[in-house]
MARTISE-330244 format. One record per residue (C-alpha): residue number from 0; residue in one letter; chain; x, y, z. Coordinates in pm, 1 decimal, decimal comma. Layout:
BEGIN
{r NUM 'a' 'A' {X Y Z}}
...
//
This chain:
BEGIN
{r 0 'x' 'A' {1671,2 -621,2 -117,9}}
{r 1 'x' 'A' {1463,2 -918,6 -165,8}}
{r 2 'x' 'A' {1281,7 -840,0 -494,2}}
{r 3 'x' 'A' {1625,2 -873,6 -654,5}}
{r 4 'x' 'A' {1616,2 -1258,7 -601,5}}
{r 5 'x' 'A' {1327,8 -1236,2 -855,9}}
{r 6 'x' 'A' {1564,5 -965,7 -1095,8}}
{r 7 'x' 'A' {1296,9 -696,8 -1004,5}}
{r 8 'x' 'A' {1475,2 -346,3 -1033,7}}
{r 9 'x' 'A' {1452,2 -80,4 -754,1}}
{r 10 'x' 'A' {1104,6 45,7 -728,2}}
{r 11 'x' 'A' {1154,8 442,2 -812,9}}
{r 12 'x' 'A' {852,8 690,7 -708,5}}
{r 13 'x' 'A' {611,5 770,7 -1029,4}}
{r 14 'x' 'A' {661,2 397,7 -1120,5}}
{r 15 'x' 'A' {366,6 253,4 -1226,3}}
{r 16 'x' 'A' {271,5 -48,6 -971,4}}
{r 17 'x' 'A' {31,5 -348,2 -910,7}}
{r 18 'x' 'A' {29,5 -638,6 -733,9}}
{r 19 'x' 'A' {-253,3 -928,0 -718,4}}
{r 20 'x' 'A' {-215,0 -1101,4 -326,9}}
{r 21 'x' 'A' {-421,1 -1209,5 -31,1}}
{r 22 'x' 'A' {-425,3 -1148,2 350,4}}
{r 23 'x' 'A' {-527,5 -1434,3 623,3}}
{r 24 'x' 'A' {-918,1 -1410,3 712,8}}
{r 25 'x' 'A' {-862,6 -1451,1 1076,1}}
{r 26 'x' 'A' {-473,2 -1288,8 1115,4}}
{r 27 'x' 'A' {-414,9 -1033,7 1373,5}}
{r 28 'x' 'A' {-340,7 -677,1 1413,9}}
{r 29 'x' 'A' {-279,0 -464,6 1092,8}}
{r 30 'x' 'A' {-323,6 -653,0 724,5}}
{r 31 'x' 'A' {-68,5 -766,9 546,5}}
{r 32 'x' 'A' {-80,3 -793,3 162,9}}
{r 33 'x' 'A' {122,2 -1146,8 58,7}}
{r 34 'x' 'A' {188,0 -1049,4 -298,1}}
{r 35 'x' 'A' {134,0 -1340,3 -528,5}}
{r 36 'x' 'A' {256,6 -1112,2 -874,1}}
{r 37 'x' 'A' {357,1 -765,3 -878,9}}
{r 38 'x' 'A' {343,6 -559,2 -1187,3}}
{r 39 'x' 'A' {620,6 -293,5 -1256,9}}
{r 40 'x' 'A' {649,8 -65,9 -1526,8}}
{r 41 'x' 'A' {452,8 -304,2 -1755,1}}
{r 42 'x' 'A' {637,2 -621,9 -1624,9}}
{r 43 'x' 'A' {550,4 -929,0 -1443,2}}
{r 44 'x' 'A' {710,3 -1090,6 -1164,0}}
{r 45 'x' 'A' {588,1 -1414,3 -991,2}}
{r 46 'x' 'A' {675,8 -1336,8 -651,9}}
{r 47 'x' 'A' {585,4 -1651,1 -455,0}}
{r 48 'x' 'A' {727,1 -1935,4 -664,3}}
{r 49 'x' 'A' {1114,2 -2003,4 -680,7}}
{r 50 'x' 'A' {1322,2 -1688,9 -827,2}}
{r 51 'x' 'A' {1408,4 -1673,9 -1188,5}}
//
């Protein structure tokens, strides 16, 4: 799993999640969130800068 290059644990179901993100104005077909930070469980992750 990817998130584990950034030492983010498994997400279970009942966790609590966030992310902040954005999508491409003109991009085609179906949105899709590019997650700048997700929160988990009360911790941070900086997804798009270079893993921990």
């Amino acid at each position: 799993m990817r998130l584990n290059q950034w030492k983010m644990p498994e997400i279970r179901n009942g966790a609590m999640l966030s992310a902040v993100g954005f999508t491409f104005k003109d991009e085609q077909g179906e949105a899709i969130l590019r997650a700048e930070y997700v929160w988990l469980d009360g911790n941070a992750y900086g997804l798009r800068s270079s893993p921990a």
